[in-house]
C-alpha distance (Angstrom), angle and dihedral (degrees) to the residues before:
residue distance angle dihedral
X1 . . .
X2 3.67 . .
X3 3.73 88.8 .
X4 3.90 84.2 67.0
X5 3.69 85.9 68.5
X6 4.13 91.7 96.2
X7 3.56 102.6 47.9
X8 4.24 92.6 49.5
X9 3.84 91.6 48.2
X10 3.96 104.3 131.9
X11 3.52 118.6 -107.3
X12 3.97 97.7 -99.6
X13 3.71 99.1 3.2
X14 3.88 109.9 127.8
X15 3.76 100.9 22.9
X16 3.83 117.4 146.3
X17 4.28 87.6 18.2
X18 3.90 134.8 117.5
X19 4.29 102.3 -174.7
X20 3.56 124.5 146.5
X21 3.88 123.0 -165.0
X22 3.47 130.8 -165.7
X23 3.88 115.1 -131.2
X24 4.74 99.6 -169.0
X25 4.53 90.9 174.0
X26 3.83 105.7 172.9
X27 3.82 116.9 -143.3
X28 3.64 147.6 61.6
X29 3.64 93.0 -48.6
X30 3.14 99.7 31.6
X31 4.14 138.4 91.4
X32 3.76 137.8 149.4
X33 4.64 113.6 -70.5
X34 3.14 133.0 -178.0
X35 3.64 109.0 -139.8
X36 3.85 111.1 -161.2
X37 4.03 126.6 -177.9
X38 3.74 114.7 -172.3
X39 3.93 135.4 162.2
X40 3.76 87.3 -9.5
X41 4.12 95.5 -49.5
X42 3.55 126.6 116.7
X43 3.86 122.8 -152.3
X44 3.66 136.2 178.8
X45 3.92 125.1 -156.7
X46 3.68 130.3 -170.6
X47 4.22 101.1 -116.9
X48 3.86 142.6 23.5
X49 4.21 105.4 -68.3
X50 4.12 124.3 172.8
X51 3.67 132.2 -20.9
X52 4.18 111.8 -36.2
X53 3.49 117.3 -152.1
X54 4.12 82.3 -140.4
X55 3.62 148.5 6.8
X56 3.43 125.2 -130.9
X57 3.54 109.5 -166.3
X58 3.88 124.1 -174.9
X59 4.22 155.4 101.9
X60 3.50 116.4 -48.6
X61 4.36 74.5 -133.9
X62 4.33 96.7 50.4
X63 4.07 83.4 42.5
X64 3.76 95.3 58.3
X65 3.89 90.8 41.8
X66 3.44 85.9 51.3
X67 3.73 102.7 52.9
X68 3.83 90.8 39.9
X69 3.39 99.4 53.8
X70 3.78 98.9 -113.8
X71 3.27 94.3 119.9
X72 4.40 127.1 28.4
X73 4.14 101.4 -114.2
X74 3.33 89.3 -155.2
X75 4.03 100.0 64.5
X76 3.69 81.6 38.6
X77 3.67 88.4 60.0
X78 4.03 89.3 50.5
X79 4.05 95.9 46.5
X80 3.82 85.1 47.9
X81 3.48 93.1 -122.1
X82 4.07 82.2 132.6
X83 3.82 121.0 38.7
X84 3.55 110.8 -145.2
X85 4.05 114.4 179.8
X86 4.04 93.4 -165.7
X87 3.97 110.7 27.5
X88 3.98 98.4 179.5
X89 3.83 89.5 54.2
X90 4.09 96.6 42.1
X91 3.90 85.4 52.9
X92 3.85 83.3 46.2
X93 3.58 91.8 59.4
X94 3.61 100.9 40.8
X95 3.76 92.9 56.0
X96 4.43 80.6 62.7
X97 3.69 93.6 65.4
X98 3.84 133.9 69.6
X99 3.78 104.0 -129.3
X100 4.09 123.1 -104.2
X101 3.68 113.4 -90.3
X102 3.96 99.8 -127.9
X103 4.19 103.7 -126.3
Protein backbone atom coordinates (compact mmCIF):
# COMPACT_ATOMS: atom_id res chain seq x y z
CA UNK A 1 0.00 0.00 0.00
CA UNK A 2 2.66 2.42 0.73
CA UNK A 3 3.88 2.01 -2.77
CA UNK A 4 0.51 3.71 -3.73
CA UNK A 5 1.91 6.76 -2.20
CA UNK A 6 3.17 8.18 -5.87
CA UNK A 7 0.28 7.74 -7.90
CA UNK A 8 -2.24 9.63 -5.06
CA UNK A 9 0.20 12.57 -4.69
CA UNK A 10 -2.10 15.78 -4.99
CA UNK A 11 -1.92 17.70 -7.93
CA UNK A 12 0.46 20.56 -6.56
CA UNK A 13 1.09 19.22 -3.16
CA UNK A 14 4.91 19.07 -2.49
CA UNK A 15 6.16 21.63 -4.94
CA UNK A 16 9.22 23.69 -3.92
CA UNK A 17 10.03 20.68 -0.98
CA UNK A 18 12.95 18.18 -0.34
CA UNK A 19 11.47 15.87 2.96
CA UNK A 20 12.17 12.41 3.47
CA UNK A 21 10.17 10.20 5.94
CA UNK A 22 10.86 7.05 7.24
CA UNK A 23 7.95 4.51 7.03
CA UNK A 24 9.69 1.08 9.80
CA UNK A 25 5.79 -1.23 9.52
CA UNK A 26 6.45 -4.59 11.23
CA UNK A 27 4.77 -7.66 9.71
CA UNK A 28 4.41 -9.84 6.82
CA UNK A 29 3.94 -7.05 4.53
CA UNK A 30 5.72 -4.90 5.95
CA UNK A 31 9.63 -3.56 5.85
CA UNK A 32 11.49 -0.34 6.42
CA UNK A 33 10.77 2.83 3.12
CA UNK A 34 11.88 5.72 2.65
CA UNK A 35 9.19 7.85 1.46
CA UNK A 36 10.56 11.02 -0.24
CA UNK A 37 8.40 14.06 -1.77
CA UNK A 38 10.39 16.59 -3.67
CA UNK A 39 9.57 19.40 -6.29
CA UNK A 40 6.09 17.98 -6.45
CA UNK A 41 7.28 14.08 -7.00
CA UNK A 42 6.69 11.35 -4.80
CA UNK A 43 9.03 8.28 -4.59
CA UNK A 44 9.17 5.20 -2.63
CA UNK A 45 12.41 3.10 -1.95
CA UNK A 46 12.82 -0.23 -0.44
CA UNK A 47 15.08 0.71 3.00
CA UNK A 48 15.91 3.59 5.43
CA UNK A 49 18.16 6.34 3.17
CA UNK A 50 19.30 10.07 4.51
CA UNK A 51 18.00 12.24 7.17
CA UNK A 52 13.84 11.98 7.48
CA UNK A 53 12.15 14.78 8.71
CA UNK A 54 9.92 11.90 10.63
CA UNK A 55 9.44 8.41 11.46
CA UNK A 56 6.49 6.68 11.11
CA UNK A 57 6.72 3.62 12.87
CA UNK A 58 3.97 0.87 12.82
CA UNK A 59 2.21 -2.77 11.62
CA UNK A 60 2.13 -3.41 8.18
CA UNK A 61 -1.86 -4.38 9.63
CA UNK A 62 -2.52 -0.68 11.79
CA UNK A 63 -0.84 1.00 8.49
CA UNK A 64 -3.37 -0.37 6.08
CA UNK A 65 -6.26 0.42 8.57
CA UNK A 66 -4.92 3.59 8.71
CA UNK A 67 -4.73 4.56 5.12
CA UNK A 68 -8.12 2.91 4.43
CA UNK A 69 -9.99 4.48 6.79
CA UNK A 70 -10.77 1.50 8.98
CA UNK A 71 -9.34 2.77 11.64
CA UNK A 72 -8.87 7.04 12.62
CA UNK A 73 -4.76 7.48 12.43
CA UNK A 74 -4.99 10.07 14.51
CA UNK A 75 -6.37 8.21 17.80
CA UNK A 76 -4.02 5.61 16.66
CA UNK A 77 -1.30 8.06 16.99
CA UNK A 78 -2.58 8.90 20.72
CA UNK A 79 -3.00 5.06 21.90
CA UNK A 80 0.49 4.57 20.42
CA UNK A 81 -0.58 2.09 18.23
CA UNK A 82 1.56 4.30 15.56
CA UNK A 83 4.88 5.92 16.56
CA UNK A 84 5.30 9.04 14.93
CA UNK A 85 8.75 10.96 15.84
CA UNK A 86 7.49 14.47 14.29
CA UNK A 87 3.54 14.75 14.46
CA UNK A 88 3.14 18.36 12.84
CA UNK A 89 5.16 17.19 9.80
CA UNK A 90 3.40 13.52 9.45
CA UNK A 91 0.03 15.48 9.44
CA UNK A 92 1.87 17.73 6.92
CA UNK A 93 2.39 14.99 4.67
CA UNK A 94 -0.79 13.30 4.91
CA UNK A 95 -2.71 16.39 3.93
CA UNK A 96 -0.36 15.79 0.22
CA UNK A 97 -2.02 12.61 -0.60
CA UNK A 98 -5.56 11.67 -1.75
CA UNK A 99 -6.61 8.93 0.64
CA UNK A 100 -6.69 4.98 -0.41
CA UNK A 101 -9.94 3.90 -1.78
CA UNK A 102 -10.63 0.75 0.53
CA UNK A 103 -11.34 -2.34 -2.21
Amino acid sequence: MIHSLPSRLKAGAGTGLDILYHFILHGPEGGQFTVRVKDGQCTVEEGLQGDPKCVVETTDQIYADAETGRINAQMAVLMGKIKVSNVGSLLKFAAMFEPVQDK
